[in-house]
N, C-alpha and C positions, 0 to 999 in steps of 0.2 A: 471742764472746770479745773480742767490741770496746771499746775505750776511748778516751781522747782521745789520752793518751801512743803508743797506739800509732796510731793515724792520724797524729802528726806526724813518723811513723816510715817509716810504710808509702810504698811507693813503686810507681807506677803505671805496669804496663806493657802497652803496648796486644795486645790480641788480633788476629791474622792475621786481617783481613775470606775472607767466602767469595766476595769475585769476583761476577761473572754466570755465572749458573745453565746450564747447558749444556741443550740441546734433547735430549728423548727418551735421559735419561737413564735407564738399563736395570738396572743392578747392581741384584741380590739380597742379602741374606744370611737366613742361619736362623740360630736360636743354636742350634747344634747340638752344645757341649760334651757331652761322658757325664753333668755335673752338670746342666746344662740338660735332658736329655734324662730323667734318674732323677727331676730335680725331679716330674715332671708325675704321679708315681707317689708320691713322698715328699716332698715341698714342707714347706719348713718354716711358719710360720704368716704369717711377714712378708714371705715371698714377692713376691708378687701383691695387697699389702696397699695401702691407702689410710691415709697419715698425714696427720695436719694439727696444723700446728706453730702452738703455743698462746703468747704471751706476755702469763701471767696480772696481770699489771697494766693491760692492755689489753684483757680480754676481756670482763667482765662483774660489774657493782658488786652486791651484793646486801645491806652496813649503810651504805650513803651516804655513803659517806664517800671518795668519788671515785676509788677503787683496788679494781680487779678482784680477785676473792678466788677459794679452792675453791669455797667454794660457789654463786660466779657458774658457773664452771663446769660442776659438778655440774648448775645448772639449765637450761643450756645441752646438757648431752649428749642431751632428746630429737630438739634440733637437729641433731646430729654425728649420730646415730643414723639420722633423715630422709635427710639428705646420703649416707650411705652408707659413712661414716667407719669403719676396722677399727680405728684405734689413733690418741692422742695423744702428743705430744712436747710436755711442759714445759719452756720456758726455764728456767735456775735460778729453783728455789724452798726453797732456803737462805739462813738469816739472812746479810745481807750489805750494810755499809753505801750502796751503791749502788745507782741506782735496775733497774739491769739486773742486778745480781749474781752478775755474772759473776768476784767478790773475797770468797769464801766469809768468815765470821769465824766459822761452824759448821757439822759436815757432817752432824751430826745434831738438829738443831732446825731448820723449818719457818719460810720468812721471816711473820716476827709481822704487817706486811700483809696478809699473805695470808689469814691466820686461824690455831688450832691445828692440832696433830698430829694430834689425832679427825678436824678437818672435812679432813686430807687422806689419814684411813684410810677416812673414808665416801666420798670423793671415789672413790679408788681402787677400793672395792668396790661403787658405785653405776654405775662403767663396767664392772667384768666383768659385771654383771647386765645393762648390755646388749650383752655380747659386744665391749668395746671395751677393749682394753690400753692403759697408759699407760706410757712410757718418760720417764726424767727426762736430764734436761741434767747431765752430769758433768762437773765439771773438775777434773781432776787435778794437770795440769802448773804450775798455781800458785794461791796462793790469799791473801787479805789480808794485809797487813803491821799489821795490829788482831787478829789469832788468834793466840791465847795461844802457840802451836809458836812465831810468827816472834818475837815477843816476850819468851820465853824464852831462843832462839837468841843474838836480841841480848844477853843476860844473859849468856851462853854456859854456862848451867845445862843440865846432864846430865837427859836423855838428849838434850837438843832442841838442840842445840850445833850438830851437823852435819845438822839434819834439810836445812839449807839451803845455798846454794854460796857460801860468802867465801872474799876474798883480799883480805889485808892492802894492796897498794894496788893501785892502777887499771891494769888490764891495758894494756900499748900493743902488742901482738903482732896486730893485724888482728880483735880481737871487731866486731861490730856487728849490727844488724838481723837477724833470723834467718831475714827470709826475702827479704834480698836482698845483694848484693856489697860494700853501703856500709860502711866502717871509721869506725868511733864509736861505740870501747867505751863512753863518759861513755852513751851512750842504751840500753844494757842493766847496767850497773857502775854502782851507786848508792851511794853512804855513809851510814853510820851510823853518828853520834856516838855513840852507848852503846859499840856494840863498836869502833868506831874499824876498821873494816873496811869493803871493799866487798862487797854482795849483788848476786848476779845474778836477773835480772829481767828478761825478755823484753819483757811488756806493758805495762812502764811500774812506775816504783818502788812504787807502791801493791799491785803483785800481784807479792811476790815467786817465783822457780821452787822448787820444793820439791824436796830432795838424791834422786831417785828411783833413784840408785843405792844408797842406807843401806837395809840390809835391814830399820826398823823401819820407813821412811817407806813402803816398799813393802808391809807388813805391816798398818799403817795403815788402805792405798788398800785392799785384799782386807777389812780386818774392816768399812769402813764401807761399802762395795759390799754385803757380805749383809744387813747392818742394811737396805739398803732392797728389798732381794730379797724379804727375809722379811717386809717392809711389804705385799709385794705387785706391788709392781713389775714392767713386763715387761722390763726390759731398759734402757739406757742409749745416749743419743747422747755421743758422747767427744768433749769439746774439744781444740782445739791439740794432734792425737797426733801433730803432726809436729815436739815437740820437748821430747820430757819427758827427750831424756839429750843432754846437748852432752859432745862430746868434743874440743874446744878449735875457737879462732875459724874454721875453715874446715870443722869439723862439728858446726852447728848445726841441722841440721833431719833425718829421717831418718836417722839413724844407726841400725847395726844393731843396737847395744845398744837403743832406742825401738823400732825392730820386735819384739826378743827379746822387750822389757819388756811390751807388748802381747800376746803370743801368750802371757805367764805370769797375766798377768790371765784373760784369755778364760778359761782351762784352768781356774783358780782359780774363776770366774762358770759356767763349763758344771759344774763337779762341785755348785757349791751350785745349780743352777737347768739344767738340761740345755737347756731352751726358753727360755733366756735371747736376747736380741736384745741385740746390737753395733752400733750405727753411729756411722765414725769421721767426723770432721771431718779431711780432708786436703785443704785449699786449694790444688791442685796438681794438674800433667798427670796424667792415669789413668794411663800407666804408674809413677808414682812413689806414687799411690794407691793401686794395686794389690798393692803389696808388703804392705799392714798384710790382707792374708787371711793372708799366712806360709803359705802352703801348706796353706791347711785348717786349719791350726792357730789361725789368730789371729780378727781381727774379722770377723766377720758381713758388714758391709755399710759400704760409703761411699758419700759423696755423689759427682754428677756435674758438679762446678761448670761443665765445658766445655757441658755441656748448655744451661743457661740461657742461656749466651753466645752459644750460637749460634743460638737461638731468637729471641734481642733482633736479631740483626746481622740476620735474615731477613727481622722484623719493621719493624725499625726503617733498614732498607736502608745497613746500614754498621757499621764495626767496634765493639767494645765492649773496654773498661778493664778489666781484671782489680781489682778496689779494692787486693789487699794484694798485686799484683807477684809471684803466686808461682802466673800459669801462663805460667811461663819456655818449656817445650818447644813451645805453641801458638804461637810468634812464627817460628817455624821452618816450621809444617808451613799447607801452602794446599790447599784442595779445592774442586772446583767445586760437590761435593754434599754440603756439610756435614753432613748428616743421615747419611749412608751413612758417611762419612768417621768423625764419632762412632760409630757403632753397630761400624763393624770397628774401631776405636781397643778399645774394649772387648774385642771376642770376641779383640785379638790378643796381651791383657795377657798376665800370671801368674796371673792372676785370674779365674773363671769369670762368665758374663755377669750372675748375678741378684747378684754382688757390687755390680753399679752402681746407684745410686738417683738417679733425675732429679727436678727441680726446677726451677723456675723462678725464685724467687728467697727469700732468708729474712731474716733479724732483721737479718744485717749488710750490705744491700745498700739501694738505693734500690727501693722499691714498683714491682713490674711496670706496675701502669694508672701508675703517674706516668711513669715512662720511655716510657710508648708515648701519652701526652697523653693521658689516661683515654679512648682509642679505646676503646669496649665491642665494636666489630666485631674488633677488633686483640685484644683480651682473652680473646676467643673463639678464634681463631685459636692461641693460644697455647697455652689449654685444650688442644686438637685434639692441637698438637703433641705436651704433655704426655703426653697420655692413651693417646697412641698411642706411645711410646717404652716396651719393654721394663724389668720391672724394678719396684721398689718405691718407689711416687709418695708426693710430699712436695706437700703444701699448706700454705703460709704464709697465716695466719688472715685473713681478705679477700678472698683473690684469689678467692674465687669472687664475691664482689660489683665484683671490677673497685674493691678500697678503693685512694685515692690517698694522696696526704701534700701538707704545705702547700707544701713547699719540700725542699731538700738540705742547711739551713745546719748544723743538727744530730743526731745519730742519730736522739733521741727521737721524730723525724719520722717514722720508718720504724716509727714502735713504737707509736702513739697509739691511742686509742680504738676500737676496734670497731663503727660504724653497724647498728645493728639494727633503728632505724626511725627516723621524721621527729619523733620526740616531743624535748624540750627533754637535750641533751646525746647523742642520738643514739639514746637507750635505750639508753647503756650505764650510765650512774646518774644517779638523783636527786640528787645533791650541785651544789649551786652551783657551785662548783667541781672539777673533776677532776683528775686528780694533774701533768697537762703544764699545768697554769695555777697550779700551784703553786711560786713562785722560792724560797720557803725551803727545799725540800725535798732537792732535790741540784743545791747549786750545782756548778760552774758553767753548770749545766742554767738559764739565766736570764732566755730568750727567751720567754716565755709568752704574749704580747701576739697572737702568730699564731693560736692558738686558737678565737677565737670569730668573726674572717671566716672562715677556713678551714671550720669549722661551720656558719654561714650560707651560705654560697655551693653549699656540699653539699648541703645539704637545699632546694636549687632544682630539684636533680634527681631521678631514682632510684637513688641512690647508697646503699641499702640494703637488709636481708636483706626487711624486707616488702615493700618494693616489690618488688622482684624475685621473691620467691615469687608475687606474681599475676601476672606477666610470663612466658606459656609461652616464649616465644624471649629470657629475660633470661643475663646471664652464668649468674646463679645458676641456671638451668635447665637448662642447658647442662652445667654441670658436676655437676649430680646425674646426668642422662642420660650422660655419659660415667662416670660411678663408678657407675652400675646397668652399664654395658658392659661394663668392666673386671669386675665380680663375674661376670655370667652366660656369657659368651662366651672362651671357650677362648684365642681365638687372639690375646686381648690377652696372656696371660701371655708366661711368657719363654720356652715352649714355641715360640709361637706364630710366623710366618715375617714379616719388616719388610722391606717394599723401598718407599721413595722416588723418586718419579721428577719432575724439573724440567720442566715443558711450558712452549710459545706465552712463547722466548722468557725464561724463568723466572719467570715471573708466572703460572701457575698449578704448584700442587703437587698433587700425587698420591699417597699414601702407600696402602698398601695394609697388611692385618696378615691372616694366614691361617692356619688350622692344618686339617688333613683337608678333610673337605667345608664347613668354617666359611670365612666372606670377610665383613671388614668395607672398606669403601673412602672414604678421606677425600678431599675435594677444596677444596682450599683457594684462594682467587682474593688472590693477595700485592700486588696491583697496587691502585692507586685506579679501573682501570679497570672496565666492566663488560664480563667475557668472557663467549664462549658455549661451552657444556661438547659438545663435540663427542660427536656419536652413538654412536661405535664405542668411549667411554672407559669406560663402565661396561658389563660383561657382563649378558649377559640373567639374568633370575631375581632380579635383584636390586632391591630398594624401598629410596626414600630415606627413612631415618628422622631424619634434623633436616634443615632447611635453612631460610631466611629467609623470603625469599618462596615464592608460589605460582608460581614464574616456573622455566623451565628454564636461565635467567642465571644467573650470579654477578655478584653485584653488588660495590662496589670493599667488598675485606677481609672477602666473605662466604664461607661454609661449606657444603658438602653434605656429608651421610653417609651413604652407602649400606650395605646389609646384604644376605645372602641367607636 
C-alpha cells in the first residue's frame, strides 16, 4: 500500500529494544485456545500453510520484454512446488497506472504487463494442479484518481457523486495522517478544480478513499470480490483495513464502523466461497489487530508485524523502526524474552492464536539479508526463528536465497528482480533492459543507474536460486528443509507447544516446539562468538538434523537442529 505521498507522511516510531536476554530463561506456553485445540481435528486449509509473496513484475520474464508476467510464474510454480510452497500471494495485479499498483484504474481487467486474463486463468488452474492456492492482493479502501467512479464523482454525475468523501472546503478541526497524531489536513484534504471541492485521500491525492459507507460502493466491493472467487481464486490479502471508515479527525483508523464493515464482507466471501482465505493487512500492536477476527465473524488471519521486528532487534543486536509509526503500543511494553513475550501478546488477544501470521519482512519494508548485511549465517537464523513460530508463514520472494537490494533510496529497491542464476540479468529475462532500468516508465521512479553494479557485484557470489540448490547447507536449503518440517511434523503447527529459552548470557537461544511424543529442538548461537552446546542441553534420543559443521560448536551465527 505504499507510495511516495505516503512516506512523506509516515512517521517513525521506534520499537522498544528486548534488552539483555536473561539466563535460564524457563517460561512455557502452549496455544491451548478450544480453536487451537479443535484446529488439529478441523484445520482450515491456510492453517499451517507456507505462503510466499510473489511481486509479479519481479519474478520472472518469459516475452523479453523486462517485466515479469503470469506466465513467468506459471513457469516457475514447479519451483514453489520443490520448495514446498502451499499457496501464493499476488501483489496487485490489476490494471493500474503505477508500477506497484497499488491505484487500481480497473478491478476487473488484468494489469496488461502482466499479460491477458486467459494466461491469469491458466496461471490460476496450473497451481491448483499442483496443489497450490493463489490469493490476490485487494485494495479496497482506495483506488485511482484515473477510474472512471473518481472521475465521474468529480463530474458529480449520479450515481458516483458520493461514491467518494468531499467537503466543500479544507477541514481545519485536527484531520491529519491516519496513522499518526500529526494535524495537517492539507496531507489527506486534496482539491479538485472540476468539482471545486475537497477529496479525502489517505495515501496521497493520486489514490482517493472511496465513500465505504454508500451502500452501492459497498455493493461494488462484494460484486467484484465474487468475480474473482469464481475466477478461482483462494482468497484475498486486504490492504489498509485499518481505515476504510473515518469517523471525523480523531477516528481515523479502526473505527468500529471498519471492524463492522470487514466482518459484512467476510460474511458476504464465506456464503460465495465457504474456504474462502482473509488476510488483513493491520500495521499495528496485535491487540488492535486482533479486533479485525470480530469474534469469529470477521477476517481470517493477519499479519504479525511485531514478529519481524523482533527477530531483526535479536538479529541485528538493537532496536528497530516501525516504517509507518503505527506500532504505537510496542513503545510501552519491554521483555527480556521477546519471543515469549510475542507468543503470549497473541494467546492473550480477542483473537485466537492461528489468527496470527509471521513474517519476516514484505514489499513495504527494507529486504531482510540487506538489513542483516547479506549475513547468509544471520539469514539462516532467521529462517530458524520463522519456521519455528506458530502460525501461518509468509515468504517474501528471495528470502530464501538471502536476495538483497542495492540501497534504501527508493521502494523499487525492495521490489527488484528475482536472481535465478549467474546468466546475463539474473535469469529473470533476456531483455536488455528490465523494467528497474527503465526511467520512462514511472517516473519519478528515475534512479536506474544502480542496476547494473548492483547485478555485477551479486553475481560474484552465490546470490542465487542455482547456486544455492547445489549448496546442501545454502540458505535455500535450509529453507526447503524447514518447509518439509513444518509439513511432516505435528508439533510445528499451532497445536504444537513453543518455549524459548535465553542461555550463556543471551547469546545462545534455545527454542524448542513439541506436541506428544514429537520434539524438535533449535539451537541458535546469536553471538559472533563460537560457543560450546553443553552436554545436558539436548535430551538423549535425539539426532541433529541440520547443522553447519561436523563440529559439536556453534560457530559465530550458527544453527543446530535437533529431532527425535
Amino acid at each position: 500500500m505504499l507510495n511516495k505521498s505516503m512516506l512523506a507522511l509516515a512517521l517513525a516510531i521506534a520499537l522498544t529494544g528486548c534488552g539483555k536476554a536473561p539466563q535460564q530463561t524457563t517460561t512455557s506456553s502452549t496455544a491451548d485456545t478450544p480453536a487451537a485445540v479443535q484446529a488439529t481435528a478441523t484445520k482450515a486449509w491456510w492453517q499451517d500453510a507456507v505462503f510466499y509473496q510473489i511481486w509479479p513484475r519481479s519474478f520472472y520474464d518469459t516475452n523479453a520484454d523486462g517485466t515479469g508476467d503470469f506466465k513467468g510464474i506459471e513457469a516457475k510454480l514447479p519451483y514453489l512446488q520443490d520448495l514446498g510452497i502451499n499457496a501464493i500471494w499476488l501483489t496487485p495485479i490489476f490494471e493500474a497506472p503505477s508500477y506497484h499498483g497499488y491505484d487500481f484504474t480497473e478491478f476487473y481487467q488484468v494489469e496488461q504487463d502482466y499479460g491477458s486474463m486467459q494466461d491469469f486463468e491458466q496461471l490460476v488452474q496450473a497451481a491448483k494442479a499442483k496443489n497450490i492456492n493463489i490469493i490476490l492482493d485487494l485494495v479496497i479502501n482506495h483506488i485511482s484518481d484515473k477510474h472512471e467512479w473518481f472521475q465521474r464523482s468529480a463530474k458529480g454525475e449520479a450515481p458516483y457523486k458520493d461514491y467518494f468523501v468531499w467537503r466543500d472546503e479544507l477541514p481545519t478541526d485536527g484531520w491529519g495522517p491516519a496513522w499518526s497524531t500529526e494535524v495537517k489536513p492539507e496531507a489527506v484534504w486534496h482539491y479538485n478544480a472540476e468539482r471545486k471541492a475537497y477529496y479525502y485521500a489517505a495515501f496521497g491525492a493520486s489514490q482517493p478513499d472511496l465513500n465505504l459507507k454508500h451502500p452501492d460502493v459497498i455493493a461494488e466491493m462484494k460484486k467484484m470480490a465474487k468475480f474473482w472467487l469464481d475466477k478461482g481464486v483462494a482468497g484475498f490479502r486486504l490492504d489498509a483495513v485499518r481505515y476504510v471508515q473515518e469517523d471525523g479527525p480523531q477516528q481515523r483508523a479502526d473505527t468500529q464502523g471498519t471492524i463492522d464493515y470487514w466482518v459484512d464482507f467476510t460474511q458476504y466471501v464465506k456464503s460465495v466461497k465457504p474456504d474462502a482465505y482473509l488476510v488483513a493487512e493491520a500495521w499495528v500492536d496485535l491487540p488492535i489487530a486482533a479486533k479485525y477476527w470480530g469474534n469469529g465473524k470477521g477476517l481470517d488471519a493477519g499479519f504479525d508485524f511485531e514478529f519481524g521486528y523482533k527477530v531483526l532487534e535479536l538479529l541485528n543486536a538493537g532496536k528497530q523502526n516501525a516504517e509507518f509509526g503505527t506500532m504505537q503500543q510496542a513503545t510501552s511494553q519491554q521483555a527480556d524474552n521477546v519471543l515469549m513475550a510475542n507468543l503470549q501478546q497473541r494467546k492473550t488477544t480477542s483473537a485466537p492464536m492461528e489468527f496470527f501470521s509471521p513474517f519476516l519482512t514484505n514489499h513495504d519494508q527494507p529486504r531482510l539479508s540487506w538489513q542483516l548485511g547479506q549475513d547468509f549465517n544471520k539469514a539462516k537464523l532467521a529462517a530458524a526463528l520463522l519456521f519455528s513460530s506458530p502460525g501461518t508463514t509468509y515468504i517474501y520472494y528471495g528470502e530464501e536465497i538471502a536476495l538483497t537490494q542495492a540501497s534504501d533510496k527508493e521502494h523499487l529497491h525492495r521490489r527488484s528482480p528475482m536472481f535465478w542464476d549467474n546468466s546475463a540479468q539474473a535469469g529473470f529475462s533476456t531483455a536488455e533492459k528490465v523494467w528497474v532500468q527503465r526511467d520512462d516508465l514511472f517516473p519519478p521512479q528515475a534512479e536506474s543507474g544502480w542496476w547494473t553494479p548492483f547485478l555485477a557485484a551479486q553475481q560474484q557470489g552465490p546470490n542465487n536460486v542455482a547456486a544455492q540448490q547445489a549448496d546442501a547447507k545454502s540458505v535455500w536449503s535450509l529453507y526447503k528443509f524447514l518447509i518439509q518440517q513444518k509439513a511432516k511434523r505435528a508439533e510445528f503447527g499451532i497445536a504444537g507447544d513453543y518455549k524459548a529459552e535465553f542461555l550463556a548470557d543471551g547469546k545462545l537461544l534455545k527454542i524448542v516446539r513439541s506436541l506428544a511424543d514429537k520434539q524438535s529442538l533449535m539451537l541458535l548461537n546469536l553471538s559472533a562468538e563460537t560457543l560450546a552446546v553443553p552436554a545436558d542441553l539436548v535430551p538423549a534420543g535425539m539426532t541433529v538434523t541440520w547443522q553447519e559443521d561436523e563440529t559439536p560448536e556453534l560457530n559465530a551465527h550458527q544453527l543446530q537442529i535437533w529431532q527425535n
